[in-house]
N, C-alpha and C positions, 0 to 999 in steps of 0.2 A: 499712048502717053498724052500729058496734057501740062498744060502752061509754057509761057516762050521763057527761054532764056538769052536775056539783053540787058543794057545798060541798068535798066531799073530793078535786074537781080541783084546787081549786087549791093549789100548795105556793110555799113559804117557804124557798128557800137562803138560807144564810149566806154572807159571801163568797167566802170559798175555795171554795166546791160550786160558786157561781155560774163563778168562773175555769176550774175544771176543768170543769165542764159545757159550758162555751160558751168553749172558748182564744181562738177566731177574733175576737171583738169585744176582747179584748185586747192578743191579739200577733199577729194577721193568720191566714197560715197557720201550718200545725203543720211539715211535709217533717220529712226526715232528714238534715240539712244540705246536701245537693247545693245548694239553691240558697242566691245571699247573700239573699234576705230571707226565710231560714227559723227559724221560731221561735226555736231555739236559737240564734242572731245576735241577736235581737231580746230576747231574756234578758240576754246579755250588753250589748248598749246599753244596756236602762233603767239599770243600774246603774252604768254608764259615764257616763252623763249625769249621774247625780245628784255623782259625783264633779268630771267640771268645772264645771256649774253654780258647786260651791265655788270653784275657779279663777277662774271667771269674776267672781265674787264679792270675787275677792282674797286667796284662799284655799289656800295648797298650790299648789305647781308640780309636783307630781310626781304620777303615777298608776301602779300596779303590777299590772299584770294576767298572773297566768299560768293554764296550761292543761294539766294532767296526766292521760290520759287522760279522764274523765267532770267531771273538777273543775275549776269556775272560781273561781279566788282574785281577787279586787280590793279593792286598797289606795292612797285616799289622803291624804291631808294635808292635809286641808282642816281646820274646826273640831269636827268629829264629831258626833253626834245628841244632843241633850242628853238626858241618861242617864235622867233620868225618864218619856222619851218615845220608849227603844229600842224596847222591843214594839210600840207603838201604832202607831209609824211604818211597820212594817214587814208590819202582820197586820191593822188598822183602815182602812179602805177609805175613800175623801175627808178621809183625815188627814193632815197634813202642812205645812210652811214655805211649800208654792208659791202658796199663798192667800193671805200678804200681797204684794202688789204691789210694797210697799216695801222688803220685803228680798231679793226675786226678781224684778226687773222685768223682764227679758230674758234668761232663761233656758229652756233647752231644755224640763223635763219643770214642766206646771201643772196635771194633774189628779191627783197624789197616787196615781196607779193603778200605776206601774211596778215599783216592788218588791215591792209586793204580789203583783202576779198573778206574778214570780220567785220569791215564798215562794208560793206555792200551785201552782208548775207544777214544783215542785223535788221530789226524795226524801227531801234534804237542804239545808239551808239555815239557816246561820248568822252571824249578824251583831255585831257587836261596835264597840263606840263605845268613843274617849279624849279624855279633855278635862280639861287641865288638871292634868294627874297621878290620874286614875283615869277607873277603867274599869269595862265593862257589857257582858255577852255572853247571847244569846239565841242559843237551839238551837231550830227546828223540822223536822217532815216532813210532806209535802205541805198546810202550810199551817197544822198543828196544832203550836200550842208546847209541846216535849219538856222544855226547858230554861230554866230563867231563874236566872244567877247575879246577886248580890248587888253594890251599888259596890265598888269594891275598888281597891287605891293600887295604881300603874304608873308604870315609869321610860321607857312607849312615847312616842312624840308624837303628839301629837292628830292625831284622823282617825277614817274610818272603814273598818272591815274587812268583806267581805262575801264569804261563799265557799257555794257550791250544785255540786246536782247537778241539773243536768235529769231528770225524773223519766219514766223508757220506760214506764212504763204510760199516759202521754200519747203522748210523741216517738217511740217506738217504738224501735230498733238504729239509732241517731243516730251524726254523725259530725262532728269539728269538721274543716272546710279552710281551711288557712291564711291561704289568701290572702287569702279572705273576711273576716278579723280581721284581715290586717295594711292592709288599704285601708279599715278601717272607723277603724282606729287612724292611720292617715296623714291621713282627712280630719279627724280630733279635731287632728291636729298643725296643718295648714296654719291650720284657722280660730282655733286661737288660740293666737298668736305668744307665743313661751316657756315653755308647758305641755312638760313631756317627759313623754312614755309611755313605760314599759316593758313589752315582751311578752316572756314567757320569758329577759330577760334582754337582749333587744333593742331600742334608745332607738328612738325616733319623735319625732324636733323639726323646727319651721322658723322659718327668721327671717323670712322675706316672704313669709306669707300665702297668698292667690291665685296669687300670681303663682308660687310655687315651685308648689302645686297642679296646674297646667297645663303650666309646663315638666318636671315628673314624668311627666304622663299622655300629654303628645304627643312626650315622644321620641323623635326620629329623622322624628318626621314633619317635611314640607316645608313650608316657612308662608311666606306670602305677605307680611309682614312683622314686624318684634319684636313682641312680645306689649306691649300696652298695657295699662296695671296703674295702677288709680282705686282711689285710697279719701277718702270721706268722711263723714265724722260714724257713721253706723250700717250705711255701704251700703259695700261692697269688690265689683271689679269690674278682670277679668283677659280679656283677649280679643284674637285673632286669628284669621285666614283660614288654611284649609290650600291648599295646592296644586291637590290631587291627590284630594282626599275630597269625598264628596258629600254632604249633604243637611245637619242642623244639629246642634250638639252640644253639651249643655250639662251643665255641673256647678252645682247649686244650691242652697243651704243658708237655711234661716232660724232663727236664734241656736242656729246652729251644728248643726243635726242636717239632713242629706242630704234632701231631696227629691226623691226618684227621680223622681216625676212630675210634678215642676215647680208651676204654679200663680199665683197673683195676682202674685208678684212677678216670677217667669218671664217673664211673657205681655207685663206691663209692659214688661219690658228688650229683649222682642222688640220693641214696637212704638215705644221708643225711640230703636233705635239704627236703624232703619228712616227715621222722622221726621228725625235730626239730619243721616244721610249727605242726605235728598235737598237739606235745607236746605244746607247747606255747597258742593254741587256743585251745586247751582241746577238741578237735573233731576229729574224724575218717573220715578227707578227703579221698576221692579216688586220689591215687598218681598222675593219670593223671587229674584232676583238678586244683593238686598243679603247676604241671609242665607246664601244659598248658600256651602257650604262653612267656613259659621262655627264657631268653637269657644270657649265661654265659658264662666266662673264667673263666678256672683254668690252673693255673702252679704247677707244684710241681718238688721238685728236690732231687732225690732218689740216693743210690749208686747201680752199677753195676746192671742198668736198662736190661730188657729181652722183647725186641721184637720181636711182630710175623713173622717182616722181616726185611731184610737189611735195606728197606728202611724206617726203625721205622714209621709205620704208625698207629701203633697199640700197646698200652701197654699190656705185658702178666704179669708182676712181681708181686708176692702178697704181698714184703715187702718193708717196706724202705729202711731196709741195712741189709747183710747180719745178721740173730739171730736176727733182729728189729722186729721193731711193725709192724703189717701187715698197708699197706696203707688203708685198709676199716676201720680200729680205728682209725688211726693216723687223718686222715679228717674226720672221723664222729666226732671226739673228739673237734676239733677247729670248724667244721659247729655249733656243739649244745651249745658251751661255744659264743661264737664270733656274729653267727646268732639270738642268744636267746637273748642277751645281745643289739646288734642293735634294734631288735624290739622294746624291753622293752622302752627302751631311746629314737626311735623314735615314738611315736604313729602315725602321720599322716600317714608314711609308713604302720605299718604294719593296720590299718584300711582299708589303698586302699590294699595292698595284699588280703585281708580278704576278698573283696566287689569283688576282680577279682576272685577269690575261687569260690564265689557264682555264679558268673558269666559265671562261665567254666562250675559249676556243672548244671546249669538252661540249658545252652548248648547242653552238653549231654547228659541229658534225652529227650532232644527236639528232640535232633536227634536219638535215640536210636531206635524210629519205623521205620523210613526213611532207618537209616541203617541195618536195617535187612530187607526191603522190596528190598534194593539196594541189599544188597547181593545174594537173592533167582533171581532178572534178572541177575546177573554176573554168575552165577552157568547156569543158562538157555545159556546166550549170548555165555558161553565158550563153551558147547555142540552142541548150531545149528548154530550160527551165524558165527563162525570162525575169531572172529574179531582180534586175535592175533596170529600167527604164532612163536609158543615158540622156542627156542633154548635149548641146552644140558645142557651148564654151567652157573651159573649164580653166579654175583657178592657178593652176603653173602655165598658162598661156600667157599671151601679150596681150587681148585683149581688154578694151578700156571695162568692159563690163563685168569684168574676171571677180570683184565683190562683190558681184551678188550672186555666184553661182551657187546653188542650194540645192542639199540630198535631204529628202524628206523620206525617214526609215518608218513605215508603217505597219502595219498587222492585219491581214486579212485583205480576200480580193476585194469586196465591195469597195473599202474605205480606198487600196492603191488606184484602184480604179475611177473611183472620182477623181481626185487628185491628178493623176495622170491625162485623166481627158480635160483637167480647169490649169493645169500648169503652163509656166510659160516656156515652150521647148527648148529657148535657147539658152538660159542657165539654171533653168529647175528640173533635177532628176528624182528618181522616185527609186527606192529601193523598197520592198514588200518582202518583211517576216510571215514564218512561217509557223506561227502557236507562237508561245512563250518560249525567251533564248536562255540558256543555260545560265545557272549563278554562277557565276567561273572563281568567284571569290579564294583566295588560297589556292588557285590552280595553277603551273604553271605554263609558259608561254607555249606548250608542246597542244593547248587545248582549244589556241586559235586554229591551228591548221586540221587539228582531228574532225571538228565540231562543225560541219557544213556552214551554219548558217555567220558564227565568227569569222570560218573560212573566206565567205563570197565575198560578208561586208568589208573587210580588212582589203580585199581586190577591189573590190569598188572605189572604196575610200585612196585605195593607191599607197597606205601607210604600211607597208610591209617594211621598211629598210627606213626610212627616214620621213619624219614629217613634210620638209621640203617639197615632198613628191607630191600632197595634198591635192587631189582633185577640185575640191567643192570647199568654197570658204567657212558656206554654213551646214553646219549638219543638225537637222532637226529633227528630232523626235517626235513624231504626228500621231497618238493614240489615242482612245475614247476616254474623257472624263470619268471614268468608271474605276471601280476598283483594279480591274483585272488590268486597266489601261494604265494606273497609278503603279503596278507592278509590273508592268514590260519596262517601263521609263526606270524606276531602279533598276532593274537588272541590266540594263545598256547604260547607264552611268559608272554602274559596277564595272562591265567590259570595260568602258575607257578610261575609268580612273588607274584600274588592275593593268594595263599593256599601253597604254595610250593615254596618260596624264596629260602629257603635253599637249594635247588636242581639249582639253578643258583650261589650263592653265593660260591660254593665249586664247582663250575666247572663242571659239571655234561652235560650242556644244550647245543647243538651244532645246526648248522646249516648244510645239505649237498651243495656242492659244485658240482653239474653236467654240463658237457659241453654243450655251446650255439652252438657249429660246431665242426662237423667233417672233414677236410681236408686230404685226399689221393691221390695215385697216385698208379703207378703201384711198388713202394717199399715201399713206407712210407705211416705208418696213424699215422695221428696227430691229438689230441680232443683239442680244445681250448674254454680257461673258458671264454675270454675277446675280445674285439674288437681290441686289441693290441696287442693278441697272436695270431689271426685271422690272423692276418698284418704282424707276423715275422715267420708262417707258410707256407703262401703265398710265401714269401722272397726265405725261405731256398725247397720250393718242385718247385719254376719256373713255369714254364705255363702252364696254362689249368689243375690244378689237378680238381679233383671233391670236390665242397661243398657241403654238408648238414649243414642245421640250425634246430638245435633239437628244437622241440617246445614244448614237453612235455615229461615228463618221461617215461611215456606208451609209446616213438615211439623208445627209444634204447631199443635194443633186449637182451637177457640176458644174450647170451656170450657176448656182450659188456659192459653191466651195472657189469657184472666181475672186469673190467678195474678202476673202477671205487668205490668201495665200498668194494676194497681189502688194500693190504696192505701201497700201495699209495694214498690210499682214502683222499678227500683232505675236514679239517673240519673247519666250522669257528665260535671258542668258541661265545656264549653269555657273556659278559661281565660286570657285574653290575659294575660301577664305583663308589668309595667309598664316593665322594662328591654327589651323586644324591640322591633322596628319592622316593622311591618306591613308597608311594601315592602321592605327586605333578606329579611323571611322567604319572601315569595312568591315573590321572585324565587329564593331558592334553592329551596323544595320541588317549587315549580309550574314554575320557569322553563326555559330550556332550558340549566343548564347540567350538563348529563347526564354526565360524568365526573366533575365533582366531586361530584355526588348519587350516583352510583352509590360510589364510594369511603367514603364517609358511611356509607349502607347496609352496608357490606362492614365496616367499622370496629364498627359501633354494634350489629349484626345485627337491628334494628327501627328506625323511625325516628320518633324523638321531638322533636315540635315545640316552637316556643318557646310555643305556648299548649298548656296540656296538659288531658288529659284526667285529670284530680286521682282 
């Protein structure tokens, strides 16, 4: 071992060096927007927060958010920073409004950290407060104040103005996609009723809540009865059964920011609505026959919330305020008052819940042999077959690194094999198909466990019973630019949209991106993804470099496939769009109706789904 450690080990950042030093304990991971919880999303939230916080407050109904290529502008109308306290707020670290209790009791952002670490992760960043007829603008870059203007009188209306640049010597060749912002701006709309958002000039309002939240995101699906839609005191609560969908589904917020991974009030609601069906129908369901096939949002709005990170992804708090009732009575008390009371008053509802019950339970004994038969070849396949090449870390751990752990599902030894030997062991695993996987389209769930290779990956992936169990953050799809390779990647879209939506609709499902050429000379190599970068490599190496045209993954070598599936790894989300429906799409791409697909194709001369590859 080598270097001393003594007095002059230890060092002293200032804030901003601390932000930039260590992004991850502030804004999670860093990505290049591909995925939605990629830093640069997570910039634009803190300060999206502090804007309805004001809303919430009583504050401004309006929010203005635009997006000009690298620049995010937001503006809104709430009471603005009080002008003697625009730098501090912005640049002073545990400074801030959300430490009194009393004048933010249930608001989103309470550690003071979020515009901060947006003025230290930015190139540029500028803030501007009005209040009351004048006004205060602070200019800095990457966290250092360039500018500080004087009070000065204004005919604007009170608010506040904040406009940055995500700063690439952090984020790297970032990208904003749309969608990402416009679903992060729909759940700001549903959770609080007559805020409008504007993006680019486009509103985001709703007048009920949850329940629009749900009839937005399960369009076209098939539901087992109307959505049932509770609200009271601090708790909103929107839920029904699908048809035709497997396993459980949940949208969940607490005071108003998304928890992707659920948490105390989640787990709650699970084992409420569990508790109140069996009471009401005087039977000892199995929890997962209740659940089966559910789809829910719940909001609740707590004081001096405790999450597992910065980036509140995850509720940890057992009460509602401090000395209060814990959150698992507080919602078990309104699910068995509020839930018991809708059945009663509807019967048509709860008969079809009743019949979907039996439905689930008739299910899962049916498969109860299948899946034990499936399990003793998954215990075999994991011993001889080698068909998963595991990694160290994985995403239901504690680990700070738990985002970026990633299963790249490939096709043939050559291609796992590279991969395998350029991966980075500690959260890049490799699973390797075996030929082309079955259209499972119209099949039902009994075709995961018969079908070996649905079989393994469903084990690998860890998603047999519940998303939550999720090994690997990213799953990507690594085949050759080829035709046959364009048809592995639908038919594992197919698999996850058909049993496993939810593993696309939270952003999970990716596409790899490998170069079509390599272009060199004798200083420069350049990989190019496109015929256009082909043409501006060409441009800037001059004449006579040397081509190559990668025709399969198997033919890059593994110190180059490094290049490539490291930290510049370039990914392209799957995309379910919220207007499409999961069985008309299937049924036309996958299904059999082979003239009208063929004619499509012949019209369109590529075929582009209703989830896209952004």
């Amino acid at each position: 071992m080598s270097g001393n450690y003594n007095e002059e080990s230890i060092v002293s950042l200032d804030w901003k060096e601390h932000i930039r030093l260590r992004p991850g304990m502030y804004i999670g991971k860093l990505g290049d927007g591909a995925s939605h919880d990629d830093g640069i999303y997570v910039l634009i939230k803190e300060i999206i927060d502090n804007a309805v916080d004001e809303y919430i407050m009583g504050f401004g109904k309006k929010i203005e958010i635009t997006i000009k290529d690298q620049k995010v502008t937001v503006r809104d109308y709430g009471r603005g920073i009080p002008l003697g306290k625009v730098v501090d707020c912005v640049s002073k670290i545990n400074t801030g409004a959300k430490y009194d209790s009393e004048v933010f009791k249930k608001t989103v952002g309470l550690n003071g950290v979020g515009s901060k670490a947006v003025n230290a992760l930015a190139s540029y960043f500028i803030t501007q407060s009005v209040r009351d007829g004048k006004t205060k603008i602070a200019e800095f870059s990457n966290g250092n104040l360039v500018k500080e203007s004087k009070e000065e009188k204004t005919d604007l209306r009170n608010g506040t103005i904040v406009i940055f640049v995500p700063d690439e010597k952090i984020f790297g060749k970032y990208h904003f996609i749309t969608e990402y912002i416009e679903n992060l701006l729909w759940n700001y709309a549903f959770l609080n009723t007559g805020l409008s958002l504007y993006f680019n000039g486009q509103r985001y309002y709703a007048e009920n809540g949850l329940l629009d939240l749900l009839s937005k995101y399960i369009n076209g699906t098939e539901l087992v009865y109307p959505i049932i839609h509770i609200k009271e005191n601090d708790f909103e609560l929107a839920m029904t059964h699908s048809q035709n969908q497997y396993g459980e589904e949940y949208y969940s917020f607490v005071n108003g920011t998304h928890t992707t991974q659920g948490g105390t009030h989640q787990s709650a609601f699970r084992e409420a609505v569990v508790k109140t069906v069996r009471e009401f129908y005087k039977k000892d369901f199995e929890a997962s026959d209740i659940r089966s096939s559910i789809i829910a949002a719940i909001s609740i709005k707590i004081q001096e919330p405790v999450f597992e990170s910065q980036t509140k992804t995850k509720l940890g708090s057992q009460h509602i305020e401090p000395n209060g009732p814990t959150i698992r009575n507080y919602i078990n008390d309104i699910i068995k008052k509020q839930l018991d009371d809708y059945l009663h008053k509807n019967p048509e509802t709860s008969e079809a819940l009743y019949r979907k019950i039996l439905q689930s339970e008739k299910e899962r004994k049916d498969l109860a042999n299948i899946k034990k038969i499936a399990r003793d070849s998954v215990k075999k396949a994991s011993l001889y077959n080698k068909k998963l090449r595991d990694c160290r870390i994985h995403y239901n751990s504690n680990d700070d690194r738990k985002l970026e752990t990633t299963l790249f599902i490939t096709e043939g030894d050559s291609a796992s094999g590279s991969i395998t030997k350029s991966r980075d062991v500690n959260t890049q695993a490799v699973f390797s198909l075996r030929g082309k996987p079955l259209n499972c389209y119209g099949m039902n769930k009994k075709v995961v466990y018969e079908n070996e290779e649905f079989n393994l990956l469903q084990s690998a992936l860890n998603i047999e019973e519940e998303l939550e169990n999720l090994r690997y953050n990213n799953i990507v799809v690594a085949t050759d630019a080829d035709v046959d390779g364009m048809h592995i990647r639908l038919l594992l879209i197919t698999f996850f949209l058909q049993f496993f939506p939810d593993l696309v609709k939270y952003g999970h499902l990716y596409i790899l991106q490998t170069p079509l050429f390599r272009i060199r000379n004798k200083s420069k190599t350049i990989y190019c993804y496109s015929e256009e970068e082909r043409h501006e490599a060409l441009r800037e190496l001059g004449a006579k470099p040397e081509i190559t045209r990668f025709k399969g993954l198997g033919e890059i070598s593994p110190d180059e496939f490094k290049n490539f599936i490291g930290p510049s790894m370039r990914l392209d989300p799957v995309i379910l769009k919220n207007t499409s429906t999961i069985g008309e799409m299937l049924a036309f791409y996958m299904g059999k109706n082979t003239p009208d697909r063929q004619n499509f194709i012949i019209d369109n001369l590529r075929v582009e789904l209703d989830f896209v590859e952004s």
